[in-house]
N, C-alpha and C positions, 0 to 999 in steps of 0.2 A: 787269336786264332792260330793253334797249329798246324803247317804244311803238312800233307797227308802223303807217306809213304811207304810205298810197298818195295819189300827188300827181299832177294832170292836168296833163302840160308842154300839152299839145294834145288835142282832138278823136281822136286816133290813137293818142297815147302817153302815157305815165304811168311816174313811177316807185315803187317798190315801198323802201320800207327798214324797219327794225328788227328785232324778232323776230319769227316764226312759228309760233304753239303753238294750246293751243286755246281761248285766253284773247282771240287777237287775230284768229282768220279768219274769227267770224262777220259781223264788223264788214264787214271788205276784202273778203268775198263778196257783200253786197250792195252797195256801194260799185262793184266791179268790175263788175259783172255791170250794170251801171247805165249805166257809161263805155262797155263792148264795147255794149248795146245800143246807144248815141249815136255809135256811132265810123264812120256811112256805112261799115261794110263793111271796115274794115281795124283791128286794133287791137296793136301791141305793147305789153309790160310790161319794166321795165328794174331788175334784180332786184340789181345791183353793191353796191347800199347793205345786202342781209338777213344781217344780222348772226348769227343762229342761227334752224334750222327743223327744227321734228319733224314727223312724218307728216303732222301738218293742214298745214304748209304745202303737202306734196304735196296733200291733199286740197282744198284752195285751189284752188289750180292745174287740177284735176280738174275745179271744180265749174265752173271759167272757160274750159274747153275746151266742157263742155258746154253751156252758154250762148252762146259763139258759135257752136256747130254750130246750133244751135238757132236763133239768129239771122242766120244766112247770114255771118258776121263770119270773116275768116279773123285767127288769133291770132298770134302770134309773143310767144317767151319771151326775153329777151336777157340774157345774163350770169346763165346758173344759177347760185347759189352750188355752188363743189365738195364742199362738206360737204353738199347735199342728193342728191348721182350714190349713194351708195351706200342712200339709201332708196328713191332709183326703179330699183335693182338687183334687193335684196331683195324689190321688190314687186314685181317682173316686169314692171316699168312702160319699162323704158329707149326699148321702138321705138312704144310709145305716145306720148313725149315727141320722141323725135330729129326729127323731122319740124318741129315746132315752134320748136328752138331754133336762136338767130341769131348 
């Protein structure tokens, strides 16, 4: 299992890598949710590094949309892993996320 870490390249962006379970998202949601509030209003997450993710990483994801709604921050997801399209399938989640991804 790879530790999962979010790393700030800038004020705007960050990247995301290792695992995503539910061992590692309580951590990267207040971390995230920390970044999107300091991000002036614009924030992507750059996901090419997440090596495997079960529903919490969806739920991650969730909890970082709602926090930049919340915050006036518009989010952008960049390089979904394609091993996490078939949990935002199953969860009826797909045109909740499409909007977001870059």
């Amino acid at each position: 299992m790879a530790v999962a870490k979010l790393q700030s390249e800038s004020n705007q962006h960050a990247y995301l890598n290792g695992d995503l379970n539910s061992s590692t998202v309580t951590a990267l949601a207040r971390q995230g949710a920390e970044l999107i509030r300091n991000s002036g209003g614009k924030w992507s997450v750059d996901m090419s590094a997440v090596e495997q993710a079960s529903s919490a990483g969806v739920a991650l994801l969730l909890e970082w949309m709602r926090v930049a709604d919340a915050s006036g921050v518009t989010l952008s997801i960049e390089h979904l892993p394609d091993h996490m399209r078939p949990i935002l399938t199953v969860s009826d989640l797909d045109e909740v996320f499409e909007p977001l991804l870059a």
